[in-house]
N, C-alpha and C positions, 0 to 999 in steps of 0.2 A: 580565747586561747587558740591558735591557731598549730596546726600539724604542716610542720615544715619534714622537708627532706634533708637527711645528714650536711648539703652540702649547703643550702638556705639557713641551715639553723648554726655552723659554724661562721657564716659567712654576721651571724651577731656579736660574737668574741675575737679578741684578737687573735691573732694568726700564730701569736707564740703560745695559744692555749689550744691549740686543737689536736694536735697530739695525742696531750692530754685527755681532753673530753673525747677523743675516738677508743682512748684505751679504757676510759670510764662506761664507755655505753660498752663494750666487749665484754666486762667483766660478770663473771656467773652471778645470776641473783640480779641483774639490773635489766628494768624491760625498756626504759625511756631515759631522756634527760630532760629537765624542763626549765626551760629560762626564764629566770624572777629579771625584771627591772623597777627598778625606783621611776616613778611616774611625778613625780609632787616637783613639780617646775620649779617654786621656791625653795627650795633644799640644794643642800651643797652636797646633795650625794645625786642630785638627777641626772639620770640616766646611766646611773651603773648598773650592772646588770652581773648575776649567778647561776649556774648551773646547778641541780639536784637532781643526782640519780633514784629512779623511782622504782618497783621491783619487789619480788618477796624478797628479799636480801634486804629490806630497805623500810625505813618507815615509815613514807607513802608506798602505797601497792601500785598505783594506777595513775597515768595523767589526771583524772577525773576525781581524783582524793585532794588534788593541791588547788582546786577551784575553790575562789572563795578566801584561801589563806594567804597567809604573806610572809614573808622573812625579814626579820628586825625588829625590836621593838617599840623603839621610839618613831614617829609618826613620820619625823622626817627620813629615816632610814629606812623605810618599809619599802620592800620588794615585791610585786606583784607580776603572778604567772603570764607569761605570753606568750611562749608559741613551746611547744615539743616536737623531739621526733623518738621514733623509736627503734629499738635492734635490729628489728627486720627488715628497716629502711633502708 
């Protein structure tokens, strides 16, 4: 997982979402935002990709909490972490 800078890591969402995710990573209680994508080439979800705000507000605390896990349950919807930035960025 890689630490991008606010504007490398927006430059992974579309452009009608960044607004958005700049007013998500502002928000009290959030230290990071960290980008899941679907990896699994044969899946009709590959390559979409989710934002999660990380944070004592939040229930990962830290980029370093979401290693390892995924988002989705079924095998072909699983999102796996790839790059964050954080508030201070």
């Amino acid at each position: 997982m890689d630490e991008k800078t606010l504007a490398e890591f927006l430059t992974l969402f579309s452009p009608s979402l960044h607004e958005s995710l700049i007013l998500l990573l502002s928000k009290e209680g959030v230290d990071a935002l960290v980008c899941f994508e679907n990896k699994m080439f044969d899946s009709p979800h590959f390559g979409e990709r989710s934002a999660l705000a990380v944070g004592p507000g939040c229930t990962y605390k830290s980029p370093e909490e979401v290693r390892g896990r995924h988002l989705g349950d079924l095998p072909s919807q699983r999102k796996y972490p790839i790059a964050f930035v954080t508030a201070s960025t």
